[in-house]
MARVOSE-128327 format. One record per residue (C-alpha): residue in three letters; x, y, z; residue number from 1. Coordinates in nm, 2 decimals. Example, Ala and Ser with C-alpha at 12.3 -4.5 7.8 and 13.67 -1.06 7.14 Angstrom:
<recs>
+------+--------+--------+--------+------+
: resn :      X :      Y :      Z : resi :
+------+--------+--------+--------+------+
:  ALA :   1.23 :  -0.45 :   0.78 :    1 :
:  SER :   1.37 :  -0.11 :   0.71 :    2 :
+------+--------+--------+--------+------+
</recs>
This chain:
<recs>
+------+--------+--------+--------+------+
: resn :      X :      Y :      Z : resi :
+------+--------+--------+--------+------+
:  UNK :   1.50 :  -1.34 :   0.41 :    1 :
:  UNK :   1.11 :  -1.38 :   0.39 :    2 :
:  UNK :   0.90 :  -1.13 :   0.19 :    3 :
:  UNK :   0.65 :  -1.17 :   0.46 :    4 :
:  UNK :   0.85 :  -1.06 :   0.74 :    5 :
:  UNK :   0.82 :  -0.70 :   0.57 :    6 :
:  UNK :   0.42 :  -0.69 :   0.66 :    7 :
:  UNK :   0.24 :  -0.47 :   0.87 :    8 :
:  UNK :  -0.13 :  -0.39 :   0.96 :    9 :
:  UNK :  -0.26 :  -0.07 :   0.80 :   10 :
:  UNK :  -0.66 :   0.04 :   0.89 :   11 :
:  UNK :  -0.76 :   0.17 :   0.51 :   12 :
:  UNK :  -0.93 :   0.51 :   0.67 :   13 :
:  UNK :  -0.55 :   0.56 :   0.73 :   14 :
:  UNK :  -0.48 :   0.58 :   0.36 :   15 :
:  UNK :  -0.47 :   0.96 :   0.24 :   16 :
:  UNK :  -0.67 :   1.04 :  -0.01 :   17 :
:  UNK :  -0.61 :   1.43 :  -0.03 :   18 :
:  UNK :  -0.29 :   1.61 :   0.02 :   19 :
:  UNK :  -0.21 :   1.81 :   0.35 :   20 :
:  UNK :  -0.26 :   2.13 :   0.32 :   21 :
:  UNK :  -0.01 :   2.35 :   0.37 :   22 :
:  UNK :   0.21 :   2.09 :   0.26 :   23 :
:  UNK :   0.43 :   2.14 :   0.54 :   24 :
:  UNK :   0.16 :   2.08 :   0.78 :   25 :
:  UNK :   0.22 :   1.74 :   0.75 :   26 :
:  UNK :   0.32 :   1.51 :   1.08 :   27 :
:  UNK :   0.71 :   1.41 :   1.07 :   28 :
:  UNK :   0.80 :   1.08 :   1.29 :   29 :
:  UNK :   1.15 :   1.15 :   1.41 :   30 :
:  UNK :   1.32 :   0.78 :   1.44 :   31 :
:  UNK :   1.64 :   0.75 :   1.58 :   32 :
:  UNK :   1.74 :   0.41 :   1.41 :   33 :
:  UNK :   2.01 :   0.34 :   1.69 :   34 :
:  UNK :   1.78 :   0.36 :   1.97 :   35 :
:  UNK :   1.41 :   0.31 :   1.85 :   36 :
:  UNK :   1.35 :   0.66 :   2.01 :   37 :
:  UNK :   1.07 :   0.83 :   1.82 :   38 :
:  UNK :   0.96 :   1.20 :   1.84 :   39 :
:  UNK :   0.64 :   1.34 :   1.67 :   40 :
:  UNK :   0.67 :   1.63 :   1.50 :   41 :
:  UNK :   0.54 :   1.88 :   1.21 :   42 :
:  UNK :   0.74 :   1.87 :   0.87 :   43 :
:  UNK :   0.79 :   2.24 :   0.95 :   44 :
:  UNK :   1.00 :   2.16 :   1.20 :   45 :
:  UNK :   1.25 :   1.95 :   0.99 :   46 :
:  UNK :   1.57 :   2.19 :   1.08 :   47 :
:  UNK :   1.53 :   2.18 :   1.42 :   48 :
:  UNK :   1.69 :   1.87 :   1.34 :   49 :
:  UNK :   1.97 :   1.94 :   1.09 :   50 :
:  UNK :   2.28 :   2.13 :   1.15 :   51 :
:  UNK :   2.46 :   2.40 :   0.91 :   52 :
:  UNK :   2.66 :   2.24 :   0.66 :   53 :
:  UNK :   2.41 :   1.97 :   0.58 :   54 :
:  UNK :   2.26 :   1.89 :   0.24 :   55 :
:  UNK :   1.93 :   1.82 :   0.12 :   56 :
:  UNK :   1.92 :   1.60 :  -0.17 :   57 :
:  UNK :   1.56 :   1.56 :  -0.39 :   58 :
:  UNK :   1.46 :   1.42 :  -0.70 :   59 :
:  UNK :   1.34 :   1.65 :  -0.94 :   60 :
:  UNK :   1.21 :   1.50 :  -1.16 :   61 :
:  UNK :   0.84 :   1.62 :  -1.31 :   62 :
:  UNK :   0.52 :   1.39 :  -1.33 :   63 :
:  UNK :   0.41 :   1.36 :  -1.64 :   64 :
:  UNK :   0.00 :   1.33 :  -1.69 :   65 :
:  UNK :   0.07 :   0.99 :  -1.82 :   66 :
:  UNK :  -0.28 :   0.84 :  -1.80 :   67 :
:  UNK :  -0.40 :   0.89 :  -2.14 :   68 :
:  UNK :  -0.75 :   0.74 :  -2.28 :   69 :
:  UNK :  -0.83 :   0.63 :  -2.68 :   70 :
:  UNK :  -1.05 :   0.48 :  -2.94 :   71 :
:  UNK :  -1.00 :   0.17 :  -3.12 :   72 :
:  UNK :  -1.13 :   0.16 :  -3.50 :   73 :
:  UNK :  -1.40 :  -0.03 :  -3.38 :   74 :
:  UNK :  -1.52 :   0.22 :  -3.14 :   75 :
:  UNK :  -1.43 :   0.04 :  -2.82 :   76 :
:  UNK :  -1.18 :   0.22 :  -2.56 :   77 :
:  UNK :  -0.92 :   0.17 :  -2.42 :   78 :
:  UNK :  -0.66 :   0.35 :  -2.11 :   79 :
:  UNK :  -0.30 :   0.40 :  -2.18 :   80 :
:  UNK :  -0.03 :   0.46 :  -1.88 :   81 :
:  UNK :   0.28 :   0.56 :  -2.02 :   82 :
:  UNK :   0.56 :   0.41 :  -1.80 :   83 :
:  UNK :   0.94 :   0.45 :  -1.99 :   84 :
:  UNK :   1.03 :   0.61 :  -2.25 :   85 :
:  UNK :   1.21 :   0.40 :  -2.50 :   86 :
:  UNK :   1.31 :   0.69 :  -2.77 :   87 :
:  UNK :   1.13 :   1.01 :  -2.91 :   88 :
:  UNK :   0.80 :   0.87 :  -3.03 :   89 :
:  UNK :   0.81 :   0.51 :  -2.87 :   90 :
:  UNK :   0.70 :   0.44 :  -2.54 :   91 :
:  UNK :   0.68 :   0.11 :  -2.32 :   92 :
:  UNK :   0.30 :   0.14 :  -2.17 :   93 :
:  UNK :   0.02 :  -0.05 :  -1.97 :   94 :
:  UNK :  -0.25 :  -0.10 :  -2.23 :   95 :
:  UNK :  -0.63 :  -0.21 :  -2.05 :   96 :
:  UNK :  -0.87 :  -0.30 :  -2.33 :   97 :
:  UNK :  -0.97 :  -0.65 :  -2.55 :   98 :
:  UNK :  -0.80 :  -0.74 :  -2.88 :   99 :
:  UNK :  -0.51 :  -0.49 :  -2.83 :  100 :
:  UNK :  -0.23 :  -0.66 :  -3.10 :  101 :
:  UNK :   0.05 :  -0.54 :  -3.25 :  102 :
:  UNK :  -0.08 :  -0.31 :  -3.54 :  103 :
:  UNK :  -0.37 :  -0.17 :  -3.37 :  104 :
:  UNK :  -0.39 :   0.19 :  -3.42 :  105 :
:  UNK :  -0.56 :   0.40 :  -3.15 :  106 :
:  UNK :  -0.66 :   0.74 :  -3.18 :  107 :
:  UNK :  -0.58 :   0.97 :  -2.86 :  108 :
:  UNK :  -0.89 :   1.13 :  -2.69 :  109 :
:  UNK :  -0.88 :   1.47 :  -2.57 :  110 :
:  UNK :  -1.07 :   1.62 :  -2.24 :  111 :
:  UNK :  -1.38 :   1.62 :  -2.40 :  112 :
:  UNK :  -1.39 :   1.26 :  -2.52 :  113 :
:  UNK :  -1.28 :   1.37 :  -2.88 :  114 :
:  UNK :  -1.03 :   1.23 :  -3.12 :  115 :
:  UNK :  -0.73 :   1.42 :  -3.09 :  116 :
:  UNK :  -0.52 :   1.44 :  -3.37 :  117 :
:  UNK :  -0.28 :   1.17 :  -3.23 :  118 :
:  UNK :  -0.23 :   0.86 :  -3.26 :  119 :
:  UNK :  -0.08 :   0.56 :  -3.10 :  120 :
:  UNK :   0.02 :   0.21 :  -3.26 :  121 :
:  UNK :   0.09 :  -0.10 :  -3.11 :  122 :
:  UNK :   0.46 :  -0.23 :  -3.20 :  123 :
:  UNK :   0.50 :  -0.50 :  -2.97 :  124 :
:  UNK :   0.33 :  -0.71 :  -2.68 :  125 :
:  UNK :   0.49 :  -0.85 :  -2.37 :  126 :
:  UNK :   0.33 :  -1.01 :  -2.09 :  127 :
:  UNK :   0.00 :  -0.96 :  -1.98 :  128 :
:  UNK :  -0.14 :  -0.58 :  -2.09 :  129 :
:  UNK :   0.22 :  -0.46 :  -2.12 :  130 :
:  UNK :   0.27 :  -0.30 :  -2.50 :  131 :
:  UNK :   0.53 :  -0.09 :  -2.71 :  132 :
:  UNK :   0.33 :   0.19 :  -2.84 :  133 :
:  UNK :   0.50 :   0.47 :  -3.12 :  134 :
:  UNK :   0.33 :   0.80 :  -3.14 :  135 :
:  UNK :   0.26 :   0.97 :  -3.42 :  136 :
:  UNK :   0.40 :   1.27 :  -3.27 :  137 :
:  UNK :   0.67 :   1.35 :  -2.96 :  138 :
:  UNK :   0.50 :   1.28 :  -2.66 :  139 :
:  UNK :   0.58 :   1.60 :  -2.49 :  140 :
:  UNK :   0.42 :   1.83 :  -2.80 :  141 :
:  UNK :   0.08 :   1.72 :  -2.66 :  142 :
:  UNK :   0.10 :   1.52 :  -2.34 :  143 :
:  UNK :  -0.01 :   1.81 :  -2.14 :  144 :
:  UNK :  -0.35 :   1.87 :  -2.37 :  145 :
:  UNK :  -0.46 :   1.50 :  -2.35 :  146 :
:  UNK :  -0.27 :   1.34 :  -2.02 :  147 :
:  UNK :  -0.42 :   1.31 :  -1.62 :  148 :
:  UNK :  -0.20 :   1.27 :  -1.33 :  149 :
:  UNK :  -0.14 :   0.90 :  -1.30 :  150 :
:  UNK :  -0.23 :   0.88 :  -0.93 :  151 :
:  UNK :  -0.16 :   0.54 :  -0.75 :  152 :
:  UNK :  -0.39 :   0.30 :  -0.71 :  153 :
:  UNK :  -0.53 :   0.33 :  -0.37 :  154 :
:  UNK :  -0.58 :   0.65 :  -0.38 :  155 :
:  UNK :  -1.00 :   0.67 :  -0.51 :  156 :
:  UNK :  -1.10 :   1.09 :  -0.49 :  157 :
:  UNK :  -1.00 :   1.32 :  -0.75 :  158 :
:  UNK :  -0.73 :   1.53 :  -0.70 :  159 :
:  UNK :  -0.84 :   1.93 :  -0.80 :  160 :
:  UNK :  -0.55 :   2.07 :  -0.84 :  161 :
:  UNK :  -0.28 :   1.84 :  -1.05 :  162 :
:  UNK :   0.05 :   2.05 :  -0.94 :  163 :
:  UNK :   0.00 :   1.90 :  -0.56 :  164 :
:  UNK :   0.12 :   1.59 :  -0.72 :  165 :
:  UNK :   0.41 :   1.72 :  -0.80 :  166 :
:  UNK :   0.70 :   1.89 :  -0.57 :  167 :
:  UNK :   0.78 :   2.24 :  -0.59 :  168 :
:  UNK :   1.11 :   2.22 :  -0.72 :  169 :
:  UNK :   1.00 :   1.99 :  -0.99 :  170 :
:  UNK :   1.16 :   2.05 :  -1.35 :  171 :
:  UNK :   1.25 :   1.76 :  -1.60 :  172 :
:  UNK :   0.94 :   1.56 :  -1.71 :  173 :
:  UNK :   0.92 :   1.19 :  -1.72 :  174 :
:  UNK :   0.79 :   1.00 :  -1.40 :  175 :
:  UNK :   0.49 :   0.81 :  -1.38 :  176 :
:  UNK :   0.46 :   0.87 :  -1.02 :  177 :
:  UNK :   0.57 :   1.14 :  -0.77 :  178 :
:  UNK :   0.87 :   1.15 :  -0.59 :  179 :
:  UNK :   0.66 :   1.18 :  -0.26 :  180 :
:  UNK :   0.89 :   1.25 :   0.01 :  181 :
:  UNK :   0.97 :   1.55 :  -0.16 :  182 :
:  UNK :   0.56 :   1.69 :  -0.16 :  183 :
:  UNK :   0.59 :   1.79 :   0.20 :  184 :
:  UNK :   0.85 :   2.10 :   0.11 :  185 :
:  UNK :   0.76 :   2.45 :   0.05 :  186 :
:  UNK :   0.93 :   2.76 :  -0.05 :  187 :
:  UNK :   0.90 :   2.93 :   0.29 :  188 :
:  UNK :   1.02 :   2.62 :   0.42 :  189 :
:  UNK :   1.34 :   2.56 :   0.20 :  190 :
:  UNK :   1.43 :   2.92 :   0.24 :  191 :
:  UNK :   1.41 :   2.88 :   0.63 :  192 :
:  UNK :   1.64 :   2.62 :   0.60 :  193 :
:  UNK :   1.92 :   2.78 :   0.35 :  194 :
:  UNK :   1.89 :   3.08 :   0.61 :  195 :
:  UNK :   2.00 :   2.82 :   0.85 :  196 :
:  UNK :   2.28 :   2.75 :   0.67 :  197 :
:  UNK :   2.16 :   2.39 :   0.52 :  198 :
:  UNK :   2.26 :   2.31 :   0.17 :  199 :
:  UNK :   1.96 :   2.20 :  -0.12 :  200 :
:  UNK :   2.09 :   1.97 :  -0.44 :  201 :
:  UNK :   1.88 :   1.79 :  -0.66 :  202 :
:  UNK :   1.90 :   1.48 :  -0.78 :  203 :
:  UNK :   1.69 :   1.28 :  -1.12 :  204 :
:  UNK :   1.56 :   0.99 :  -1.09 :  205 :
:  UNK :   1.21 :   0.93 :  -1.36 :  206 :
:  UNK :   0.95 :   0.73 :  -1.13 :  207 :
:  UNK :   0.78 :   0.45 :  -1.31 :  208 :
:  UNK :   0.47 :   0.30 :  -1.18 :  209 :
:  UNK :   0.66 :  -0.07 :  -1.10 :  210 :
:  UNK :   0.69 :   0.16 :  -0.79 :  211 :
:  UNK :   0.36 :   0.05 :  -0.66 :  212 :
:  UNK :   0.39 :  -0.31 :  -0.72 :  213 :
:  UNK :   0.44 :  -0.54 :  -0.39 :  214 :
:  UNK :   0.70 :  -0.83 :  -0.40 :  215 :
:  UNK :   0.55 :  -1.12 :  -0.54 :  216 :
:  UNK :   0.81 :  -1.40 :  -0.52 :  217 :
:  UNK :   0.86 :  -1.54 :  -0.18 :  218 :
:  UNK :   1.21 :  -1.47 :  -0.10 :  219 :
:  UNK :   1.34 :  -1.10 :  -0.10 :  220 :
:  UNK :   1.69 :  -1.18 :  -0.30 :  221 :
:  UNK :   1.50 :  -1.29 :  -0.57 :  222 :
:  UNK :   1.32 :  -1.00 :  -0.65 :  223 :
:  UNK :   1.37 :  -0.89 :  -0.98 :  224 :
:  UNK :   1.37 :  -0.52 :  -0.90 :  225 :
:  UNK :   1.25 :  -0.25 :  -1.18 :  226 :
:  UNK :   1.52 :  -0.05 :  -1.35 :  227 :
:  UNK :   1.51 :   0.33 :  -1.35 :  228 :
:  UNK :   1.70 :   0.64 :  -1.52 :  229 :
:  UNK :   1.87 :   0.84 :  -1.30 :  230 :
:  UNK :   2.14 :   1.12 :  -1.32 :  231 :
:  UNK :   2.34 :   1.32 :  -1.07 :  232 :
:  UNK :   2.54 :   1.56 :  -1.29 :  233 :
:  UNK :   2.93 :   1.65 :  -1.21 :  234 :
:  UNK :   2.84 :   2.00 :  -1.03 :  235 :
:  UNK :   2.58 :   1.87 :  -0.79 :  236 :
:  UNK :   2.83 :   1.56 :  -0.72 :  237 :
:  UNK :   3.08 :   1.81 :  -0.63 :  238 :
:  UNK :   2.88 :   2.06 :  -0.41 :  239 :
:  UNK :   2.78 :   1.69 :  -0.23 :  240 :
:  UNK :   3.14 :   1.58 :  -0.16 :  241 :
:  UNK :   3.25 :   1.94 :  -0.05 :  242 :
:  UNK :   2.98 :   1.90 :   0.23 :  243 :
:  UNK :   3.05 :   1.57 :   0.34 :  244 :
:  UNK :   3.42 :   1.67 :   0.36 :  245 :
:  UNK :   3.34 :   1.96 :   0.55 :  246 :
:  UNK :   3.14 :   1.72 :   0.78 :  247 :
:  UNK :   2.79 :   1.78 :   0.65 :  248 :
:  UNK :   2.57 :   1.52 :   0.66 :  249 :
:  UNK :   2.40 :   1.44 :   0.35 :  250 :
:  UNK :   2.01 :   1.37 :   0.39 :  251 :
:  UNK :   1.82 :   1.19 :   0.10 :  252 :
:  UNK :   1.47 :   1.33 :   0.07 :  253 :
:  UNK :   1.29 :   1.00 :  -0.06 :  254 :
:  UNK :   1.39 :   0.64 :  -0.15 :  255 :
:  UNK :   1.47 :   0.73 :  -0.51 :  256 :
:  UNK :   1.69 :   1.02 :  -0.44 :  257 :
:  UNK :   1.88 :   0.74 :  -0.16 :  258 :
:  UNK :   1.90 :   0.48 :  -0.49 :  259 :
:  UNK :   2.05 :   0.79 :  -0.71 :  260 :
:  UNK :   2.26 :   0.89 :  -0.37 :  261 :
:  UNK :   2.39 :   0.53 :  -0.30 :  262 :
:  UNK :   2.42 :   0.44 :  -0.68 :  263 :
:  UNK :   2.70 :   0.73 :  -0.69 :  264 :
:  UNK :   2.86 :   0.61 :  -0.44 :  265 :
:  UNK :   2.89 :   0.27 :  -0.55 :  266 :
:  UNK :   3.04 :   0.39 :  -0.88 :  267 :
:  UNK :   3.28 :   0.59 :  -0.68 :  268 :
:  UNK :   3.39 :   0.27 :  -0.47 :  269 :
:  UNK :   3.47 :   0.09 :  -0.85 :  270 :
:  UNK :   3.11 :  -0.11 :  -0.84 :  271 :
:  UNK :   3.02 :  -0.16 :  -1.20 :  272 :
:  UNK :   2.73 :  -0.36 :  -1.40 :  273 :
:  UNK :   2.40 :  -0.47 :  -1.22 :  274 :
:  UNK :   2.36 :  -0.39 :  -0.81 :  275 :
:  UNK :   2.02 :  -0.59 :  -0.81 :  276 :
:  UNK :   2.27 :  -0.85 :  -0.58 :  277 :
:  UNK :   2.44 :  -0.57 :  -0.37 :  278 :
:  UNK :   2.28 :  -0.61 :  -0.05 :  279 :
:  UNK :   2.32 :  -1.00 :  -0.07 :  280 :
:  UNK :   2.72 :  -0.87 :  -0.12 :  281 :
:  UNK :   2.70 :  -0.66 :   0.12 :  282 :
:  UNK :   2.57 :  -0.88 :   0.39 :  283 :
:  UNK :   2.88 :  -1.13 :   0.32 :  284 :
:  UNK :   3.13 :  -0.82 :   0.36 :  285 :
:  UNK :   3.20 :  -0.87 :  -0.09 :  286 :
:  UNK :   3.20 :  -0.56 :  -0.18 :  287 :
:  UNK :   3.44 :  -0.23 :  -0.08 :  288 :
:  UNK :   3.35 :   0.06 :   0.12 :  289 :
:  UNK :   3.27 :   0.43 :   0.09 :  290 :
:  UNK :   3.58 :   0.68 :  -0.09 :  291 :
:  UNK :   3.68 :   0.87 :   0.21 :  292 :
:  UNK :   3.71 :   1.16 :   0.01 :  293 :
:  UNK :   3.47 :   1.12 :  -0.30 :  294 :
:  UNK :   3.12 :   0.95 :  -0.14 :  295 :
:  UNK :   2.95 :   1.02 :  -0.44 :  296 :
:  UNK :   3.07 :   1.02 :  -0.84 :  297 :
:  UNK :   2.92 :   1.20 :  -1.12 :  298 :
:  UNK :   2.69 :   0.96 :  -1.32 :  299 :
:  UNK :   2.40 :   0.93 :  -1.59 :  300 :
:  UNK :   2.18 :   0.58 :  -1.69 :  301 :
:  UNK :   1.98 :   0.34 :  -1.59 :  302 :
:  UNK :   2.03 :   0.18 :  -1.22 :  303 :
:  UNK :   1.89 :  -0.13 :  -1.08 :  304 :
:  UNK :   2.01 :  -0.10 :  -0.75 :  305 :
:  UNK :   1.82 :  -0.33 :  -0.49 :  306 :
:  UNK :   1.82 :  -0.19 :  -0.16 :  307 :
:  UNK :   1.73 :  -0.40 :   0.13 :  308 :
:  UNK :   1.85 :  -0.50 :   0.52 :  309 :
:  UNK :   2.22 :  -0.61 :   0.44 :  310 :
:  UNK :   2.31 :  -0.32 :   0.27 :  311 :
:  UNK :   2.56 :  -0.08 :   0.38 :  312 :
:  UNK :   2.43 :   0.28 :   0.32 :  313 :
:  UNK :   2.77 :   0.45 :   0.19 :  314 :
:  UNK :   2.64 :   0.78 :   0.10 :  315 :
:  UNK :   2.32 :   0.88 :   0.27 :  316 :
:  UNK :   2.34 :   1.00 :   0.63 :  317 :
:  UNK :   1.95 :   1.07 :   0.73 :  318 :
:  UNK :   1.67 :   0.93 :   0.53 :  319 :
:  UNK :   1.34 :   1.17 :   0.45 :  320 :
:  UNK :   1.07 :   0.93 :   0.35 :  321 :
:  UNK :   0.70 :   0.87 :   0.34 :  322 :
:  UNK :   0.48 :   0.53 :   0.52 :  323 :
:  UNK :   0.50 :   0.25 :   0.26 :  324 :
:  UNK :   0.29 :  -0.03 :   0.12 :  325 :
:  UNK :   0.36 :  -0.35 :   0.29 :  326 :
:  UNK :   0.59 :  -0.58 :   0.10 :  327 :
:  UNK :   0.72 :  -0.34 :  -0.08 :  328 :
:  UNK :   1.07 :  -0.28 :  -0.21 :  329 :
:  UNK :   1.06 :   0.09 :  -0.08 :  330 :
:  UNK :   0.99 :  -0.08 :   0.27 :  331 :
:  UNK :   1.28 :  -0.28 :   0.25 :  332 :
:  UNK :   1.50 :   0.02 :   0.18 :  333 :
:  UNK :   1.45 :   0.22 :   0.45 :  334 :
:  UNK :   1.45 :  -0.15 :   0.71 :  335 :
:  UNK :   1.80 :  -0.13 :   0.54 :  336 :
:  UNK :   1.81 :   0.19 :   0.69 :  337 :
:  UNK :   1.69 :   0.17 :   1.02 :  338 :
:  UNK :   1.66 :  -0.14 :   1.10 :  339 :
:  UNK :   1.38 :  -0.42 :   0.97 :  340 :
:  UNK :   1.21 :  -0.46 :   1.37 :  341 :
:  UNK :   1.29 :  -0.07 :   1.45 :  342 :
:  UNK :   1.10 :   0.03 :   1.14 :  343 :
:  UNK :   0.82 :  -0.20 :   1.18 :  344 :
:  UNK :   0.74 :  -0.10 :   1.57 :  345 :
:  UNK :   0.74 :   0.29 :   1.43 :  346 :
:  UNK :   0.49 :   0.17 :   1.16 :  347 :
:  UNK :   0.30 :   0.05 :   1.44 :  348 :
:  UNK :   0.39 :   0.37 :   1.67 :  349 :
:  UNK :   0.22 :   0.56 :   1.33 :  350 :
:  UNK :  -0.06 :   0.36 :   1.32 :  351 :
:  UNK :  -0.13 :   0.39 :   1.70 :  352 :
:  UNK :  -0.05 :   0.78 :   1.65 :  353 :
:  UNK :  -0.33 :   0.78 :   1.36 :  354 :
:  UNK :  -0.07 :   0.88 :   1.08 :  355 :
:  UNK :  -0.19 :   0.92 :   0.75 :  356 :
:  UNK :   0.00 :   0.66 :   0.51 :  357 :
:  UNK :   0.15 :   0.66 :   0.15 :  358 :
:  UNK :   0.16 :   0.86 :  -0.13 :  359 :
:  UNK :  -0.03 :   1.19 :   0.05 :  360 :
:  UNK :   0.07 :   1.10 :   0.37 :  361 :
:  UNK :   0.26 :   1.21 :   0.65 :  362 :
:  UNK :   0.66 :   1.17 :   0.67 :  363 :
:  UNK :   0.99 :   1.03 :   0.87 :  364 :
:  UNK :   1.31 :   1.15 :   0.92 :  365 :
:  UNK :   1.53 :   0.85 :   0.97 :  366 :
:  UNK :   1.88 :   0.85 :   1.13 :  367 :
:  UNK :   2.06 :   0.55 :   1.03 :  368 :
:  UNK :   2.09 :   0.24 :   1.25 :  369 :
:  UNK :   2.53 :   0.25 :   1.28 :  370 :
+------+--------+--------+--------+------+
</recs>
């Protein structure tokens, strides 16, 4: 399977660059992966397509302001994006600046363009600006003083308020990029739907900014797909598998709350190690199927799971998801989902429609393909 036949046409005045406001204002494309059908909607008007006994699954994990900017002993600058955490004080980062070798120190900036009393040294250098940075203090005692909102790269305006990149129901910090799907929900709107009898569980998964990056290598398989920590904990895993017994469906809100979702479920079915190759063993009919009884298993760590057309989605029953960059691997999920040509005509039904794309964008609610 080709890269390229995950490209699509996108006018850049179709590119948000400012969140809806209110969030829920947003347009929702209703796909139907089965038939192609497509309805155009509000994100308000999300239940009118849910049933009691459902549940919402999100990621809530919290952007951090990860973009941070310092001063070399020479006087030069240089931009830091934080993108994993490797333990209390060390980070993995992008470094952009000349001369930045292991041993540099850098002193940390603050908003005004002072030294802060922080400071970060290089520890290691891998390929191309990537560096291993340790702090001179925990990260999270003065992140918040000296860090912006890492926003992606296509978007150009400033954002004025910070907290609309993040969800509402945001709470542990450490992602270098938003969990968008989940930016659409507000707190009238999630009350509307628990009055309507639909279940909300929450899900971690800590974004890193390898989320951006298009698929450079030619052939899809051989992507070498980023690795992310993720945890559903033992109570939410429960509440999940009680639903779908009951004959809930379970609806992912975003492509990293389906990899957390479908990770679970794999390590329910007795998949172990590395699921960059699932979909290739899916596609061959390898691998086992869903636990009748237990979709989804407890679980805490890093997952590498690769999601793209092959797969067999054994957890998630409707997708929730935002208008993705072309060759990307969060375009190939939800062509896993759906269908590679049916999701490609709706892009091209959104585009028509004048729906605004990516990270601020408008959403889809996705029902599965079979």
């Amino acid at each position: 399977m080709k890269v390229s036949e995950f490209d699509y046409d996108l006018p850049p005045a179709l590119i948000a660059q400012q969140p809806m406001e209110p969030r829920d204002a947003s347009r929702l494309l209703v796909l139907d992966g089965a038939t192609g059908s497509i309805d155009h909607r509000r994100f308000r008007d999300l239940g009118d397509y849910l049933r009691p006994g459902d549940v919402i699954v999100a990621n809530d994990t919290r952007v951090i302001p990860a973009r941070l900017f310092g001063r070399k002993p020479t006087g030069g600058q240089v931009e830091i994006l934080l993108l994993e955490r490797l333990d209390g004080t060390t980070w993995r980062a992008l470094v952009g600046g000349r001369r930045v070798g292991v041993g540099l120190v850098i002193t940390l900036l603050d908003h005004a363009d002072e030294p802060a009393s922080v400071t970060a040294t290089v520890i290691a250098e891998g390929a191309e600006s990537l560096r291993e940075l340790r702090f001179s203090a925990p990260v999270e005692t003065w992140i918040d003083a000296l860090g912006y909102a890492p926003l992606p790269p296509y978007i150009h305006a400033p954002l004025a308020d910070a907290e609309r990149y993040q969800t509402i129901y945001a709470r542990p910090p450490g992602s270098a990029a938003a969990p968008t799907a989940g930016l659409h929900f507000t707190p009238e709107l999630l009350l509307q739907l628990r009055e309507r009898g639909i279940l909300f569980e929450t899900v971690t998964l800590h974004v890193g900014l390898d989320t951006f990056k298009p698929v450079s290598v030619a052939e899809v398989a051989e992507h070498n797909i980023h690795t992310e920590w993720a945890r559903l904990s033992a109570e939410a895993a429960r509440r999940i598998n009680e639903a779908h017994l009951a004959g809930g469906r379970i609806i992912a809100v975003g492509t990293t709350t389906a990899r957390v979702l479908e990770t679970a479920a794999l390590r329910s079915a007795g998949i172990g190690g590395s699921l960059r190759t699932i979909s290739a063993r899916d596609a061959t009919g390898e691998t086992s199927n869903i636990c009748p009884w237990k979709p989804v298993a407890a679980f805490e760590g890093p997952t590498d799971l690769f999601i793209y057309p092959g797969y067999r989605f054994r957890a998630v029953g409707m997708l929730i998801t935002n208008f993705h960059l072309p060759r990307s691997s969060l375009l190939m999920l939800v062509a896993a989902f759906a269908g590679r040509e049916t999701m490609l005509a709706a892009y091209r039904a959104a585009v028509a429609e004048g729906y605004r794309f990516y990270s601020f964008g408008d959403a889809m609610l996705i029902r599965p393909n079979g």
